[in-house]
N, C-alpha and C positions, 0 to 999 in steps of 0.2 A: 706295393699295395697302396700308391698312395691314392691312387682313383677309386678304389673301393672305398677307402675311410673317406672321400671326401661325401663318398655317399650318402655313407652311413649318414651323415651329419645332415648332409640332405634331404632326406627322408625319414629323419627323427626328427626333424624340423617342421616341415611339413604333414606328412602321416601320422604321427604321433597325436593321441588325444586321450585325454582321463576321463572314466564314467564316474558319472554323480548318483550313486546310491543310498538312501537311505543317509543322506548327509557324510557318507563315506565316501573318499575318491579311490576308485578302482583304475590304477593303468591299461590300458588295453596294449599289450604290446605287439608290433610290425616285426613283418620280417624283410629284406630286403632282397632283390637276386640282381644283379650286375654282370648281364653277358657280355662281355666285349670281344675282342677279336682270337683272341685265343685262349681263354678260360671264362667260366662263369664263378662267380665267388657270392656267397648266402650269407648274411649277417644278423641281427636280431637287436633290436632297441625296447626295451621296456621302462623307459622311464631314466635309464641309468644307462651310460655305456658300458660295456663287459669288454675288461681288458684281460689279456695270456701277457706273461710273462716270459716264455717258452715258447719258440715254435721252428717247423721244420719246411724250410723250401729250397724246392730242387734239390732236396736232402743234406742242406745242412741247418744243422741246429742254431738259431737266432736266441740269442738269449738277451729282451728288450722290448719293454714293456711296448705293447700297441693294440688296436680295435683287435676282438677275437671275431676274424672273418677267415670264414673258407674256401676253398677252390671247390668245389663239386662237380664240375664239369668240361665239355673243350667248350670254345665261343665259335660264336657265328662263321669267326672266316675259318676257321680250324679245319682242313681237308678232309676229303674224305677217299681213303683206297679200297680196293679189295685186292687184299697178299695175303699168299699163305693159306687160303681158305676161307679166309673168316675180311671182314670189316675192318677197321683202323682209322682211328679216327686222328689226324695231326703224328708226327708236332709237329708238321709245316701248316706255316699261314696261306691263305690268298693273298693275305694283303688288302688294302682299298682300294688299288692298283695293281694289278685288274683287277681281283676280287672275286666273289663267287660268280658263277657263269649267268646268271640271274641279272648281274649288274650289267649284262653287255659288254664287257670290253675285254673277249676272249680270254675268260678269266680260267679259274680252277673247280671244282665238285666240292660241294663244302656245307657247313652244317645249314648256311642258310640257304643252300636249294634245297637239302633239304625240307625245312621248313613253311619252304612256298610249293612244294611239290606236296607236302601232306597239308593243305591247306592251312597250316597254323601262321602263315605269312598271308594276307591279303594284298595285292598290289594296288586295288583300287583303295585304299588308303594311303599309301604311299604317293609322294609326288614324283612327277615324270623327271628325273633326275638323270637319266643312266644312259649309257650308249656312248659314242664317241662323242657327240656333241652335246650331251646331260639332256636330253628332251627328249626322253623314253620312260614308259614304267618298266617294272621288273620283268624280267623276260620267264614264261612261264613254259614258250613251247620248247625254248632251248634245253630250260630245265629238266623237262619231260625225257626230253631226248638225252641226255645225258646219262640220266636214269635206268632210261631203257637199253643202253649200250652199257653201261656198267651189268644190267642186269643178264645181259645176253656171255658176258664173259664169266659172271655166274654162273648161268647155267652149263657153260659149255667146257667147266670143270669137272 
């Protein structure tokens, strides 16, 4: 978790500011979220780091003091199947290489088509980075079609 804590510091750094009331200084405290390639983890700064003592990953018990940050999610390149019935989200990666199918470079189904398929991605903010030769935006129709072929295998369960 060392990229999560380096966050934390980053954005209690930056984000972090006290209100001035009545000659009284009130914290306003941040919360942070940290999606990377296969977990999101949430942390909270108010003035004070909050450190666990205690903690459990990949199920075993760490006993050693450090930031109290959580996993609460899969990240961006985290896959995405349909087995079994139902959704599944990881624990195989995309990778950056190739990456989700969005990236161009015949990649995998993953949270971040997701993301650009329910418009919560924008590509025109994005620079044209992607493709074989990195001089593409995100691909939107590939994504689409992906979708629609996972969806078709839905339905025809």
């Amino acid at each position: 978790l060392s990229g999560p804590a380096g966050g934390v510091v980053g954005y209690a750094s930056t984000a972090f500011e006290k209100e001035i009331t009545n000659d009284k200084i009130k914290p306003k405290a941040v919360i942070g979220l940290d999606m990377g390639g296969t977990s999101s983890d949430v942390s909270r700064f108010d003035g004070s780091y909050e450190h666990v003592f205690e903690t459990v990953t990949a199920g075993i018990t760490l006993q050693s003091p450090q930031l109290d940050i959580n996993t609460v999610a899969a990240g961006g390149g985290s896959r995405l199947f349909f087995k079994g019935g139902m959704f599944a989200v990881g624990p195989e990666s995309s990778g950056a290489h190739p990456g989700p199918i969005c990236y161009r470079k015949n990649g995998y189904l993953a949270v971040t088509d997701a993301n650009v398929y329910l418009g919560r991605i924008l590509p025109k903010y994005f620079p044209c980075i992607f493709g074989s030769n990195e001089d593409q935006p995100l691909d939107t129709v590939e994504t689409a079609k992906a979708f629609e072929s996972i969806s078709a295998q839905i339905n025809a369960e």
